[in-house]
C-alpha positions in Angstrom: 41.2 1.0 60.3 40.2 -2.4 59.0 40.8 -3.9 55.4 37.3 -3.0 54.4 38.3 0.8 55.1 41.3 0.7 53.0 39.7 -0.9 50.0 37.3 1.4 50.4 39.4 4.1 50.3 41.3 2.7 47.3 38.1 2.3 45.3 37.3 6.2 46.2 40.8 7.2 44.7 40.4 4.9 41.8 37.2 6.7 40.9 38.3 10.4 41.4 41.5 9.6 38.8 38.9 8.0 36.7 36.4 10.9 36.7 39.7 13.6 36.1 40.8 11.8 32.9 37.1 11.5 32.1 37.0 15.7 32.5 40.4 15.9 30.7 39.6 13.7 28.0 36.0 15.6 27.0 38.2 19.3 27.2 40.6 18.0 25.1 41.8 20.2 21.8 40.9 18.2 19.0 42.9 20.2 16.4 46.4 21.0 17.4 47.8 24.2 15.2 47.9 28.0 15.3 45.2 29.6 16.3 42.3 31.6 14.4 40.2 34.6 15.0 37.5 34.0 17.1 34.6 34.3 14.9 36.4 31.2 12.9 37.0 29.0 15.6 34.0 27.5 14.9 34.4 26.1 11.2 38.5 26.0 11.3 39.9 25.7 15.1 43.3 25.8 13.8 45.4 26.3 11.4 47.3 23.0 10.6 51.0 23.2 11.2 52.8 22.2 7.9 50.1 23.6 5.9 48.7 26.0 3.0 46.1 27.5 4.1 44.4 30.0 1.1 42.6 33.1 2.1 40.9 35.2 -0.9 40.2 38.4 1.8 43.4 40.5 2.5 41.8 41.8 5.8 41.0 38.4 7.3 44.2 37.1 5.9 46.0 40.3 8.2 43.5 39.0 11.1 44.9 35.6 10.7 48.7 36.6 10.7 47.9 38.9 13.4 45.9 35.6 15.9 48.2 33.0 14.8 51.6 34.8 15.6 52.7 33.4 19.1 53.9 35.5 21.9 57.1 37.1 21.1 57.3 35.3 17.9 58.3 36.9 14.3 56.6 36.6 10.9 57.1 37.6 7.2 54.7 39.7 4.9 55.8 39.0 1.8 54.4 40.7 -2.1 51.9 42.7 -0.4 54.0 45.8 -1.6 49.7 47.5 -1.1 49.4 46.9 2.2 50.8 50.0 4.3 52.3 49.2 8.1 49.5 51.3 9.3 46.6 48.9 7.7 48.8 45.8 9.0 48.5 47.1 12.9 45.1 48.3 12.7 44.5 44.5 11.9 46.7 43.6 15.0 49.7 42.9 13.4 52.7 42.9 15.9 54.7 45.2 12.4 57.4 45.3 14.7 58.1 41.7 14.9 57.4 41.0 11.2 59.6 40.8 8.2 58.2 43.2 5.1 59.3 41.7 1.7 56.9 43.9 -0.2 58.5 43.2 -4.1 60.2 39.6 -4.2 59.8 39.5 -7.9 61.3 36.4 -9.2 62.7 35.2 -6.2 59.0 35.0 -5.1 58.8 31.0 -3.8 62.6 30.9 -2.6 61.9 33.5 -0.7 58.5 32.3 0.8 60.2 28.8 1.5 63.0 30.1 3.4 61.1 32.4 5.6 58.4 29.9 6.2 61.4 27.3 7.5 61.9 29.7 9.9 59.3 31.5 11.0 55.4 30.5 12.7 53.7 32.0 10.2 54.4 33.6 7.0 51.7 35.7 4.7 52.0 35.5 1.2 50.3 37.0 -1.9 50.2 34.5 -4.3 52.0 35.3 -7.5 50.0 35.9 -10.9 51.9 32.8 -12.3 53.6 29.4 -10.3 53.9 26.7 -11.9 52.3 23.2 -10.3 55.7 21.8 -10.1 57.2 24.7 -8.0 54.0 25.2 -6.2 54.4 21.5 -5.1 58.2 22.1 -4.4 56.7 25.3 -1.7 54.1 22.9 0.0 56.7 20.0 0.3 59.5 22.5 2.0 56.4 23.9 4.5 55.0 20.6 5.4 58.9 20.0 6.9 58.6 23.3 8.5 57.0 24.1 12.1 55.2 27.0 10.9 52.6 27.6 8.4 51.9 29.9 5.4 48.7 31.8 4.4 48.7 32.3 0.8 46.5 35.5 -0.1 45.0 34.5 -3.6 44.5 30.8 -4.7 46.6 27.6 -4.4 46.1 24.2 -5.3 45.1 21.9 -2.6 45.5 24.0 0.1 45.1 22.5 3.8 42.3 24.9 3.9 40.6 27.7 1.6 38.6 30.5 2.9 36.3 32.1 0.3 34.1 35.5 0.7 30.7 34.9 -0.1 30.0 38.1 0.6 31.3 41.2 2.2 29.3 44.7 4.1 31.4 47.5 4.7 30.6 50.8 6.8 32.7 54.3 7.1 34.6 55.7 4.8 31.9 58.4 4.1 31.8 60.2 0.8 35.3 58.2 0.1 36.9 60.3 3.1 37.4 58.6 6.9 38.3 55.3 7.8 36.2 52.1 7.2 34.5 52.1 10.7 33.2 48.3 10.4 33.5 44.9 8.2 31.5 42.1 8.3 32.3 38.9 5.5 30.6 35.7 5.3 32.9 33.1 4.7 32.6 29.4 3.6 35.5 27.2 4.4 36.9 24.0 3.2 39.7 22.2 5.0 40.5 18.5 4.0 37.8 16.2 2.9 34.8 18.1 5.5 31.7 19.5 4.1 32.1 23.3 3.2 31.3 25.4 6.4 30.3 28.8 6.7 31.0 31.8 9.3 30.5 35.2 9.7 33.4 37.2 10.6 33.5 40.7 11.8 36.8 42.8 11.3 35.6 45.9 13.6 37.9 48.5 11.9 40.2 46.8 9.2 40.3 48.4 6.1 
């Protein structure tokens, strides 16, 4: 083998390690975070770890506890004293690896803070009444966390908001049955990006 051969051969290596960072680099995941249901994967990859992401549709907020829960992990529901175990796994929540804190009452945000320092993801209904200062005090405790916390209801400057634009339900005939199917079209915001909308089917959720 002459020196030609080797350089030869050492250009070909050069070039395959090239074109496999090239191929790694273009696969990349651009948004590192929890996971969302398929049909939002589109407009919100992720859900941002540290964040407040604000959900107005209590189905597709139990979707989104249900996708972002890791393997094996745990989570908290917590003031959604309406929501029955049943509806929870028909969503695809895990129910028995999550917490139920269905009436907090006034302990309300010290008990969303200390499950979220804990936990992957919490679920939250948002509380008639919070004042900025302690809603600030909640984001600031989950941005140190390594979880996140969907807030069912409205926050202020959430990481992301997902708002119903509109909603078609089927089942449920004559008031009796289960809902069979749900479809919602959703528009959401997440930082300083244009507005972006899905459409989101539920299958069975109720």
């Amino acid at each position: 083998m002459t020196i030609a051969d080797l350089d030869r051969g050492k250009a070909a290596t050069i070039e395959a390690l090239r074109s496999r960072m090239r191929g790694m680099e273009s696969t990349a995941v651009e948004v590192v975070g929890l996971p969302t249901p398929a049909a939002l994967q589109r407009v919100l990859p992720a859900l941002r770890i540290g964040g407040v992401h604000a959900v107005d549709s209590r189905s597709l907020a139990l979707r989104m506890l249900a996708t972002a829960l890791p393997a094996g992990g745990w989570g908290a529901m917590i003031g959604l004293a309406d929501v029955g175990v049943e509806a929870a796994a028909d969503a695809g929540v895990p129910v028995d690896r999550v917490v139920l804190v269905p009436q907090p009452g006034e302990a309300w945000a010290s008990a969303v803070a200390g499950f979220a320092e804990v936990l992957p993801v919490v679920l939250a209904a948002a509380p008639s009444r919070l004042a900025p200062a302690e809603a600030a005090r909640l984001a600031a405790r989950v941005r140190g966390a390594d979880g996140c916390l969907l807030v069912l209801g409205d926050w202020p400057q959430p990481a992301s908001r997902i708002r119903t634009l509109g909603a078609t339900w089927a089942g449920a005939d004559d008031g009796l049955g289960r809902i069979r199917t749900a479809r919602l079209e959703v528009e959401v915001s997440a930082g300083d990006r244009v507005p972006r909308r899905a459409v989101v089917d539920l299958g069975g959720s109720r």
